[in-house]
VOTILUM-325503 format. One record per atom (N, C-alpha, C, O): atom name; residue number from 1; x, y, z; residue in three letters. Coordinates in steps of 0.1 Angstrom, whole numbers, always signed. Example, Ala and Ser with C-alpha at 12.3 -4.5 7.8 and 13.67 -1.06 7.14 Angstrom:
BEGIN
+------+-----+-------+-------+-------+-----+
! atom !   n !     u !     v !     w ! res !
+------+-----+-------+-------+-------+-----+
!    N !   1 !  +132 !   -57 !   +78 ! ALA !
!   CA !   1 !  +123 !   -45 !   +78 ! ALA !
!    C !   1 !  +132 !   -33 !   +78 ! ALA !
!    O !   1 !  +142 !   -33 !   +85 ! ALA !
!    N !   2 !  +128 !   -22 !   +71 ! SER !
!   CA !   2 !  +137 !   -11 !   +71 ! SER !
!    C !   2 !  +129 !    +0 !   +79 ! SER !
!    O !   2 !  +134 !   +11 !   +80 ! SER !
+------+-----+-------+-------+-------+-----+
***
This chain:
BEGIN
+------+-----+-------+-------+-------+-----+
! atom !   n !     u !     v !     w ! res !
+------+-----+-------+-------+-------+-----+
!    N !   1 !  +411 !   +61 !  -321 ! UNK !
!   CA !   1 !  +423 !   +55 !  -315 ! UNK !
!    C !   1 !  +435 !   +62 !  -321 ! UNK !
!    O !   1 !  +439 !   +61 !  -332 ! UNK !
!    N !   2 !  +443 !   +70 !  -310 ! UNK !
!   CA !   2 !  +456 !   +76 !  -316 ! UNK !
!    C !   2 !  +467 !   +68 !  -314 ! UNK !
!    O !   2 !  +467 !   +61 !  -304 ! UNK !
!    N !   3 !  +478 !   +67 !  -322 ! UNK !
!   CA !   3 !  +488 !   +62 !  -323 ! UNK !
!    C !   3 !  +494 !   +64 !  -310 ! UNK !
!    O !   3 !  +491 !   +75 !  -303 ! UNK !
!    N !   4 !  +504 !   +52 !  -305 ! UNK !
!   CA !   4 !  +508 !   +55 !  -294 ! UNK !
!    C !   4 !  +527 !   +61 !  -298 ! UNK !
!    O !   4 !  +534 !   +62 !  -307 ! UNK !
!    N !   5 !  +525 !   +62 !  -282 ! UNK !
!   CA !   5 !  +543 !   +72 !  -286 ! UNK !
!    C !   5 !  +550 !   +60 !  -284 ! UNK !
!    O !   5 !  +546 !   +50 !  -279 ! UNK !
!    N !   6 !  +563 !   +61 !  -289 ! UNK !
!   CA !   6 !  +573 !   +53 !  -291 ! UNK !
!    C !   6 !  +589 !   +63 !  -284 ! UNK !
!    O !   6 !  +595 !   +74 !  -286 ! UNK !
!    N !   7 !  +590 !   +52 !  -277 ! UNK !
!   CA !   7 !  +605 !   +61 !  -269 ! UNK !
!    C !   7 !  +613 !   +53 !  -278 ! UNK !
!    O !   7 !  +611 !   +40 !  -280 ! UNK !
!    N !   8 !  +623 !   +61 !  -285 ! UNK !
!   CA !   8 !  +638 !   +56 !  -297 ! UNK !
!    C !   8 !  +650 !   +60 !  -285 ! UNK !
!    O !   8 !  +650 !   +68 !  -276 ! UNK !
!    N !   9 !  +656 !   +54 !  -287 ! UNK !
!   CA !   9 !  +669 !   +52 !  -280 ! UNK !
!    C !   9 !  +677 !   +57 !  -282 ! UNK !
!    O !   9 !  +682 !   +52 !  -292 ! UNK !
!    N !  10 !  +684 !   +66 !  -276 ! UNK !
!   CA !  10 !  +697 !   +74 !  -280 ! UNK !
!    C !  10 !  +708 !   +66 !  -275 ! UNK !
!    O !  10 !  +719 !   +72 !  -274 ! UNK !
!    N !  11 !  +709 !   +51 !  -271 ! UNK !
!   CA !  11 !  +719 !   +52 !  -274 ! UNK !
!    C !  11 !  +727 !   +43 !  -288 ! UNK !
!    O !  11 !  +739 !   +40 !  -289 ! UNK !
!    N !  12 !  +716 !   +38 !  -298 ! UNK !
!   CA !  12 !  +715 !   +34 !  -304 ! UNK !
!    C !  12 !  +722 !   +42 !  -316 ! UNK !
!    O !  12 !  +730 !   +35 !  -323 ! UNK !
!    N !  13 !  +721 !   +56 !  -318 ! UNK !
!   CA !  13 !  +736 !   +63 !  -324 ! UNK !
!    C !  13 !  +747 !   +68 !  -316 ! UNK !
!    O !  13 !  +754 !   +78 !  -319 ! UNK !
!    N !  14 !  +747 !   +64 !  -309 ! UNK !
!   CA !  14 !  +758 !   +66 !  -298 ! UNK !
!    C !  14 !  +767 !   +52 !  -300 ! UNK !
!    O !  14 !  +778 !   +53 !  -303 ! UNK !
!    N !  15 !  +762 !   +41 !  -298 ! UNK !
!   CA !  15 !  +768 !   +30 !  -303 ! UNK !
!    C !  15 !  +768 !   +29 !  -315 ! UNK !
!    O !  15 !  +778 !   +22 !  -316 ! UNK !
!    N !  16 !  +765 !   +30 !  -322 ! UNK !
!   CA !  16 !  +763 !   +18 !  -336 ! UNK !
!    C !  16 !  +765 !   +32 !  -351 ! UNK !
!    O !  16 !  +770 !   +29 !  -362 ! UNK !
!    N !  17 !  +761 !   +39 !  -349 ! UNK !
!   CA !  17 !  +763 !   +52 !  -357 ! UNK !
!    C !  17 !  +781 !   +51 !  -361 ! UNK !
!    O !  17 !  +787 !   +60 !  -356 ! UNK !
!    N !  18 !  +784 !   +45 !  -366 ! UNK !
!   CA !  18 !  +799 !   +50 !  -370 ! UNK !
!    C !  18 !  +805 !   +57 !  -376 ! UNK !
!    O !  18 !  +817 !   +57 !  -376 ! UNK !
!    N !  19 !  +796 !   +67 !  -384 ! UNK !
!   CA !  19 !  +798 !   +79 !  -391 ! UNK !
!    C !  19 !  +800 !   +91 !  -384 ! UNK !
!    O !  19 !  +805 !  +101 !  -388 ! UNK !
!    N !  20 !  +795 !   +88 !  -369 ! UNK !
!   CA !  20 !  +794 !  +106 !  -361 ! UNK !
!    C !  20 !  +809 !  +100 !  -351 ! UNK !
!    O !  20 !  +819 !   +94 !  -356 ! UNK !
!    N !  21 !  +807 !  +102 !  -340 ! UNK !
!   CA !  21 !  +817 !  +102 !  -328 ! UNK !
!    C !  21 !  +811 !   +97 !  -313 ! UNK !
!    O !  21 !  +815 !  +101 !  -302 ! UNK !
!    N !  22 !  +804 !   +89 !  -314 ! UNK !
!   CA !  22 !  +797 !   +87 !  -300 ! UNK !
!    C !  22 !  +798 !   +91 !  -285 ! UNK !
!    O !  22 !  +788 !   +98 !  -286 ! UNK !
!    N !  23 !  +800 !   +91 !  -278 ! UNK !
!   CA !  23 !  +804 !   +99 !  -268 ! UNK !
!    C !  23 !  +813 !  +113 !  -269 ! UNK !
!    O !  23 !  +812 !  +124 !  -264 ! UNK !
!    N !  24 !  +821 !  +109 !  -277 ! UNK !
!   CA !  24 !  +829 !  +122 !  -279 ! UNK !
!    C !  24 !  +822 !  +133 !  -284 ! UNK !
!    O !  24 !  +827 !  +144 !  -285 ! UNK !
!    N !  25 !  +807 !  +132 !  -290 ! UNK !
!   CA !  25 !  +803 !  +146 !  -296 ! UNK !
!    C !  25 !  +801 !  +139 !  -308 ! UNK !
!    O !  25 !  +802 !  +127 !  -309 ! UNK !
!    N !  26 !  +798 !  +147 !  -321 ! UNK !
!   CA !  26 !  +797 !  +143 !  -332 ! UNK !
!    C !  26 !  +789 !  +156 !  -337 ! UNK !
!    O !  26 !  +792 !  +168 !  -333 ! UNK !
!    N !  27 !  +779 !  +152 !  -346 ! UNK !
!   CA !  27 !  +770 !  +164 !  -359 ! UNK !
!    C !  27 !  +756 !  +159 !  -358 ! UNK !
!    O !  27 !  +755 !  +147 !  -361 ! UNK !
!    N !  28 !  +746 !  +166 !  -356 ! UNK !
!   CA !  28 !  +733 !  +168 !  -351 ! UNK !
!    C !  28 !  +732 !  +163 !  -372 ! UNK !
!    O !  28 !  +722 !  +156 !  -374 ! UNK !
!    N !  29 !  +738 !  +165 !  -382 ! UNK !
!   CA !  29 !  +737 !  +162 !  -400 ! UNK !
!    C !  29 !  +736 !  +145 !  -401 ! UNK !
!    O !  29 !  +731 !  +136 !  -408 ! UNK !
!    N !  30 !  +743 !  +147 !  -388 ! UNK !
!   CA !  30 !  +753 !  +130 !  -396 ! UNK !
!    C !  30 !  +739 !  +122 !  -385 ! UNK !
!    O !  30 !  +730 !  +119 !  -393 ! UNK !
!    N !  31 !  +736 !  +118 !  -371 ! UNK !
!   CA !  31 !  +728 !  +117 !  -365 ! UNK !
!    C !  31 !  +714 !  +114 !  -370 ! UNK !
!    O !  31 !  +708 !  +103 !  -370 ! UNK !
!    N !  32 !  +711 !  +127 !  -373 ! UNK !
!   CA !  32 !  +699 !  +130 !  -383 ! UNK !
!    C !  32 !  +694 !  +118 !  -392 ! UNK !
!    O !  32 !  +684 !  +111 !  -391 ! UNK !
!    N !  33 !  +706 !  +117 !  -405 ! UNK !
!   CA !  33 !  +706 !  +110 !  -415 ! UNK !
!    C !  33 !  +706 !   +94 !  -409 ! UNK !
!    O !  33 !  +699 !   +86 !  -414 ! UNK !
!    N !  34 !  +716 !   +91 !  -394 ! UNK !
!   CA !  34 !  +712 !   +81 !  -392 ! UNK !
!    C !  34 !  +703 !   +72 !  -391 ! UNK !
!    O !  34 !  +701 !   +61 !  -396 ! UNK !
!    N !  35 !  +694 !   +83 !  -379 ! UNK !
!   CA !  35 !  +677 !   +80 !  -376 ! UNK !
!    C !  35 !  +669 !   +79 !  -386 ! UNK !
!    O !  35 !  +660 !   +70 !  -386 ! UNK !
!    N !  36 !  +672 !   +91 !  -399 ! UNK !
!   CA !  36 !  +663 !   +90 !  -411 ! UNK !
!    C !  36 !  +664 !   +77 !  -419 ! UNK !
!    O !  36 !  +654 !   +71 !  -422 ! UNK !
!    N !  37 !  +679 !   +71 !  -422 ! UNK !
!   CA !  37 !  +680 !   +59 !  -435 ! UNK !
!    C !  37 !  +683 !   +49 !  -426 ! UNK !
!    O !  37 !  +682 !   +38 !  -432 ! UNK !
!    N !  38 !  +687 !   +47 !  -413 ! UNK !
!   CA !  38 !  +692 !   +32 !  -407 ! UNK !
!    C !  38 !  +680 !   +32 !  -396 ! UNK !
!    O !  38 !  +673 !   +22 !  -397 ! UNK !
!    N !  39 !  +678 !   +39 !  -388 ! UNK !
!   CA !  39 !  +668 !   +43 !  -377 ! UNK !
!    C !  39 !  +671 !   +36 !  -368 ! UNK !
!    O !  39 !  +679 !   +27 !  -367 ! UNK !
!    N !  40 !  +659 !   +42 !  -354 ! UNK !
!   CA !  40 !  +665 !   +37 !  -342 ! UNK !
!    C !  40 !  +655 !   +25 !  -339 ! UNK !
!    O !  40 !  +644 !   +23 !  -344 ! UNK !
!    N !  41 !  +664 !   +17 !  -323 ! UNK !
!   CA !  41 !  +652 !   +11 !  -319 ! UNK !
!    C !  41 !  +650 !   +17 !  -306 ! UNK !
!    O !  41 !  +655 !   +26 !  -300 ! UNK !
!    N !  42 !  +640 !    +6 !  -303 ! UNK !
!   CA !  42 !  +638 !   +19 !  -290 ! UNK !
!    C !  42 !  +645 !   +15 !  -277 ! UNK !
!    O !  42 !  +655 !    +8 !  -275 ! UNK !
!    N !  43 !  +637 !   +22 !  -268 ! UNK !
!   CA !  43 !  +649 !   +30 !  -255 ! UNK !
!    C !  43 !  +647 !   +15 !  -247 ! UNK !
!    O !  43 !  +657 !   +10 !  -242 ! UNK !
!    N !  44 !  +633 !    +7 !  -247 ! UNK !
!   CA !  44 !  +628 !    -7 !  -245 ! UNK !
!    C !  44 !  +641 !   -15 !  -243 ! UNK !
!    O !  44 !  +646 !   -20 !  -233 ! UNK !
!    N !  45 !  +645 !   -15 !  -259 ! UNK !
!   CA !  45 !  +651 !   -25 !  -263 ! UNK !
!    C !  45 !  +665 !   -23 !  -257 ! UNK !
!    O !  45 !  +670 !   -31 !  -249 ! UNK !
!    N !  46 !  +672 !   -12 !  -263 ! UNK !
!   CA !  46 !  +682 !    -7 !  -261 ! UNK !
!    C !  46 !  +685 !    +8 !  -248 ! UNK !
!    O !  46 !  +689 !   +19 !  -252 ! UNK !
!    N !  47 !  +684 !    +6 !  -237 ! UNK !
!   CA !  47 !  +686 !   +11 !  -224 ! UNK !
!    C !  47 !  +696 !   +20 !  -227 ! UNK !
!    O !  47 !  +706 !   +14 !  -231 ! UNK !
!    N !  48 !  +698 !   +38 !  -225 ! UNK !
!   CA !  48 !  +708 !   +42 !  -227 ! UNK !
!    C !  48 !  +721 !   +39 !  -209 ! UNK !
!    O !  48 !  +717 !   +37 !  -197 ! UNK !
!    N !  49 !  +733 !   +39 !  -215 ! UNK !
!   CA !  49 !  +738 !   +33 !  -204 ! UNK !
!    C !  49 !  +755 !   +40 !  -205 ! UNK !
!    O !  49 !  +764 !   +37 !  -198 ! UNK !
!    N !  50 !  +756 !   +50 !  -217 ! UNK !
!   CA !  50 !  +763 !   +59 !  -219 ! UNK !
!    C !  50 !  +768 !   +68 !  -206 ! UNK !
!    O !  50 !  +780 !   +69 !  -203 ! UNK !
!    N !  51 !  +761 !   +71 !  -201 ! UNK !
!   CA !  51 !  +762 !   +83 !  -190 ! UNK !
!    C !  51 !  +773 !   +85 !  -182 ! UNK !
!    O !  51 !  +775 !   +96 !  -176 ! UNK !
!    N !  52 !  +782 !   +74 !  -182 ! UNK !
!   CA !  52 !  +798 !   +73 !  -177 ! UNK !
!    C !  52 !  +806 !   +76 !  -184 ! UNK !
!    O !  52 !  +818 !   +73 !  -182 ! UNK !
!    N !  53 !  +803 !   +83 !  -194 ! UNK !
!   CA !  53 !  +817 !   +84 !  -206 ! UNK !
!    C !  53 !  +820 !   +68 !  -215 ! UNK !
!    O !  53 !  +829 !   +68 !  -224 ! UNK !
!    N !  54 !  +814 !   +57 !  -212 ! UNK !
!   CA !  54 !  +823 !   +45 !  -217 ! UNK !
!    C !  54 !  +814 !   +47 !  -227 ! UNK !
!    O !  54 !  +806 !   +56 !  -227 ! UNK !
!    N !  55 !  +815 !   +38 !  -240 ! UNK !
!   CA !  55 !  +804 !   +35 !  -248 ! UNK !
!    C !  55 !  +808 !   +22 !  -253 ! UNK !
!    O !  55 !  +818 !   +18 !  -259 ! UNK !
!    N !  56 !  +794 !   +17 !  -248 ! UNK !
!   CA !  56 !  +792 !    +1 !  -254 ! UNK !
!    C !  56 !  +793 !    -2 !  -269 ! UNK !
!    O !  56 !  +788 !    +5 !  -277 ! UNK !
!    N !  57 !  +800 !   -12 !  -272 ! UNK !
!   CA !  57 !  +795 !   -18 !  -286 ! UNK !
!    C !  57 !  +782 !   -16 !  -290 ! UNK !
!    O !  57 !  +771 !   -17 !  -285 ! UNK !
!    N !  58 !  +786 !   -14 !  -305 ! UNK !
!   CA !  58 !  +768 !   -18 !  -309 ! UNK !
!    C !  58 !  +762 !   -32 !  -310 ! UNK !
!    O !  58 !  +766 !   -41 !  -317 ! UNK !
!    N !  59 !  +752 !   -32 !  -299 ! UNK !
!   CA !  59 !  +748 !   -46 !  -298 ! UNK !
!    C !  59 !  +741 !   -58 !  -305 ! UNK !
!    O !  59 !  +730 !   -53 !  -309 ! UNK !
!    N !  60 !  +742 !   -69 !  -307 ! UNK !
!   CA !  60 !  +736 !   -83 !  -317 ! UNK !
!    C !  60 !  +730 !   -87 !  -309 ! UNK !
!    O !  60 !  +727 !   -98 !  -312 ! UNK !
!    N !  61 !  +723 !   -83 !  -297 ! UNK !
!   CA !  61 !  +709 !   -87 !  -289 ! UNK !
!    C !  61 !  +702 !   -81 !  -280 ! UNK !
!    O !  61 !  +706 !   -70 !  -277 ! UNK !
!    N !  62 !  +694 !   -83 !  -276 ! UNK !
!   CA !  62 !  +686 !   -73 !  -272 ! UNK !
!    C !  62 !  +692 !   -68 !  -256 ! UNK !
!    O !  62 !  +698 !   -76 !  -248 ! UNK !
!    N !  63 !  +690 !   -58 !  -253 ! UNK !
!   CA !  63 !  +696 !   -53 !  -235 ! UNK !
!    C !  63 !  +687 !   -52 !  -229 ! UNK !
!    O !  63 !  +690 !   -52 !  -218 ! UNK !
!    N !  64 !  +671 !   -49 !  -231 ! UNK !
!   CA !  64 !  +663 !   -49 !  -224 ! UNK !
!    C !  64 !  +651 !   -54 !  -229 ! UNK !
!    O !  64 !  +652 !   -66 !  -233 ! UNK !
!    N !  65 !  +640 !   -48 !  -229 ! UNK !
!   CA !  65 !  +627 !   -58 !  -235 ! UNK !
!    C !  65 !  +618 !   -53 !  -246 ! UNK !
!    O !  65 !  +618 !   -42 !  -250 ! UNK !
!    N !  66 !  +611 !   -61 !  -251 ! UNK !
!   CA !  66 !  +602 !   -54 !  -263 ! UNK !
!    C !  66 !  +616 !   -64 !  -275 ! UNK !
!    O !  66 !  +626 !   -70 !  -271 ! UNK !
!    N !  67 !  +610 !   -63 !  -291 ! UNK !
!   CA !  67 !  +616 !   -69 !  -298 ! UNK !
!    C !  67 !  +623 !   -59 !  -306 ! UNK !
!    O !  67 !  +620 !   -47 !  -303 ! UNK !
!    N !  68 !  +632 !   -59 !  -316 ! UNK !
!   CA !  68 !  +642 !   -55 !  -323 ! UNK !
!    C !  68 !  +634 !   -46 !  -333 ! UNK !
!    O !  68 !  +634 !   -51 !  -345 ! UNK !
!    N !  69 !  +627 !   -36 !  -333 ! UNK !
!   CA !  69 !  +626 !   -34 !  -348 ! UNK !
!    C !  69 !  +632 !   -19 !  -349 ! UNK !
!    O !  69 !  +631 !   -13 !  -338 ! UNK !
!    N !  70 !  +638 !   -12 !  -360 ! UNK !
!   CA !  70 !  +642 !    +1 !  -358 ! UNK !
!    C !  70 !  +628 !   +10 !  -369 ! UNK !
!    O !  70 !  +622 !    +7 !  -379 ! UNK !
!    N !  71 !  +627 !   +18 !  -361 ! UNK !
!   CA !  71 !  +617 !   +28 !  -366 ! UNK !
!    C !  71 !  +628 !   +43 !  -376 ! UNK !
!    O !  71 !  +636 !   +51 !  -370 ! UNK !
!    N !  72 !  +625 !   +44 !  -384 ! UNK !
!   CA !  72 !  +629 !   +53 !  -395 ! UNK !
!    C !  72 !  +612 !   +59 !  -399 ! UNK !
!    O !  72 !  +601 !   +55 !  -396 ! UNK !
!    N !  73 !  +618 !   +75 !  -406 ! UNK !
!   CA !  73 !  +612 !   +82 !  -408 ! UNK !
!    C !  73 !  +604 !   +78 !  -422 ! UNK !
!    O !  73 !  +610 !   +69 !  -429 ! UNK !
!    N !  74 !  +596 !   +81 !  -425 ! UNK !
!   CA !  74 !  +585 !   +79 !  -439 ! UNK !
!    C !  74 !  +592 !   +86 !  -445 ! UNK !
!    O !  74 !  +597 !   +96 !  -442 ! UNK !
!    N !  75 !  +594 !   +78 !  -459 ! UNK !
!   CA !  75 !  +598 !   +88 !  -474 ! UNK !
!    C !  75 !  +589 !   +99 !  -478 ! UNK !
!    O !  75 !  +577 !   +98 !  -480 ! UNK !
!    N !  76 !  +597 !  +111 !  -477 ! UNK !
!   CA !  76 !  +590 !  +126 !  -478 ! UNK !
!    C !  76 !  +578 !  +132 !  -467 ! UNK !
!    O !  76 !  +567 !  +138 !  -469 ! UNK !
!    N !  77 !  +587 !  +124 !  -453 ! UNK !
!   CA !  77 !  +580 !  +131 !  -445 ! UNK !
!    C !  77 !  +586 !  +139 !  -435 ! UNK !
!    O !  77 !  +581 !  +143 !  -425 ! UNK !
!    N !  78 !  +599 !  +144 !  -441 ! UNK !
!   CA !  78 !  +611 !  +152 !  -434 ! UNK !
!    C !  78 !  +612 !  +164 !  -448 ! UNK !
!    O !  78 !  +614 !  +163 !  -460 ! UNK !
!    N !  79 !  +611 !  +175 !  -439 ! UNK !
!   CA !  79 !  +614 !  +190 !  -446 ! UNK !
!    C !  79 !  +623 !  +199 !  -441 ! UNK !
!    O !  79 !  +620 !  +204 !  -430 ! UNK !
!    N !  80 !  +632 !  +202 !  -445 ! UNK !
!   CA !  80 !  +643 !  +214 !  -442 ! UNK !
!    C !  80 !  +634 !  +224 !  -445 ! UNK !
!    O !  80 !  +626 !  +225 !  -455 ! UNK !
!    N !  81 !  +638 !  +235 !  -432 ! UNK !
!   CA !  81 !  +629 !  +246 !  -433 ! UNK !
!    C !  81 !  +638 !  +252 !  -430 ! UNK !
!    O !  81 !  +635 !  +263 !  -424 ! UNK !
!    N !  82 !  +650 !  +250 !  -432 ! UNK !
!   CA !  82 !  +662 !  +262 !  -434 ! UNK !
!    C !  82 !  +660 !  +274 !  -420 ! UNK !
!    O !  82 !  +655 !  +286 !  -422 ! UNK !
!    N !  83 !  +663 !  +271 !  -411 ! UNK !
!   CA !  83 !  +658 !  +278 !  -400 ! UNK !
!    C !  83 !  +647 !  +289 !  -399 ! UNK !
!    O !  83 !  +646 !  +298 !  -391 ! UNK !
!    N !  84 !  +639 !  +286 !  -406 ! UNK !
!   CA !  84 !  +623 !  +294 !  -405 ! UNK !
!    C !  84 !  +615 !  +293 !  -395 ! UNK !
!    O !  84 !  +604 !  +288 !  -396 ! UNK !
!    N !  85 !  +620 !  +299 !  -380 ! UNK !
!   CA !  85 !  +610 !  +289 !  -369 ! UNK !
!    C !  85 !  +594 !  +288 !  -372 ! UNK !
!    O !  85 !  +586 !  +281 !  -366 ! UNK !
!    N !  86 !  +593 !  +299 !  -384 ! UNK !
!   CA !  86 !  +572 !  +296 !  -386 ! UNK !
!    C !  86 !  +571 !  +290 !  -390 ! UNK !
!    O !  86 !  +559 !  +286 !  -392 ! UNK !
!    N !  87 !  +578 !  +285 !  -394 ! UNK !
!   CA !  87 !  +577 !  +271 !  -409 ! UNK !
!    C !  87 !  +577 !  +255 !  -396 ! UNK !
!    O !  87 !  +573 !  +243 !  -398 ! UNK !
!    N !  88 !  +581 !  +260 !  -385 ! UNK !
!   CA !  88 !  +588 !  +246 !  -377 ! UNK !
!    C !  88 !  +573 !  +246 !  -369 ! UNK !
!    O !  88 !  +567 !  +235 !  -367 ! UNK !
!    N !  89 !  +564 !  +260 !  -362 ! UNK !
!   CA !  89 !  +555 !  +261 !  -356 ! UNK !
!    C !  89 !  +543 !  +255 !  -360 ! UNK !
!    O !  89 !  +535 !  +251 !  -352 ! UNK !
!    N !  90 !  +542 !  +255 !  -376 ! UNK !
!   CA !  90 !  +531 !  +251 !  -384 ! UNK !
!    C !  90 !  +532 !  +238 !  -382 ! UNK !
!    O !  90 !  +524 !  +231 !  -388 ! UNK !
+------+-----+-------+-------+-------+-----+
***
């Protein structure tokens, strides 16, 4: 039995990320670290709805379905490979 896939929500640092710039653009660093230490929830829960330029508050309830949990990355399961694409292919 394989793990099933999980759709994460972009707009979940689009809203709620306050370190980057949400709609306006921002830093693929600052993003990153989001998903890594606060993480997202998924696309379920949180519907991206961005696509007009406006951007929603970060929301205190749910917008769509499925329950609230944010998925973050496992401790020491993220490697900088310093742009080595053979290192990314492995």
């Amino acid at each position: 039995m394989g793990i099933s896939p999980i759709n994460l929500a972009p707009q979940d640092p689009v809203s709620c990320d306050k370190s980057d710039y949400g709609w306006q653009g921002g830093y693929l660093d600052r993003s990153w670290n989001y998903a890594m230490h606060t993480g997202l929830v998924t696309d379920a829960w949180l519907p991206y709805t961005s696509g007009n330029g406006q951007v929603p508050p970060c929301p205190t309830a749910c917008k769509g379905s499925g329950s609230w949990v944010k998925y973050k990355c496992a401790s020491g399961s993220v490697i900088n490979v310093g742009g080595n694409v053979e290192k990314i292919k492995n």
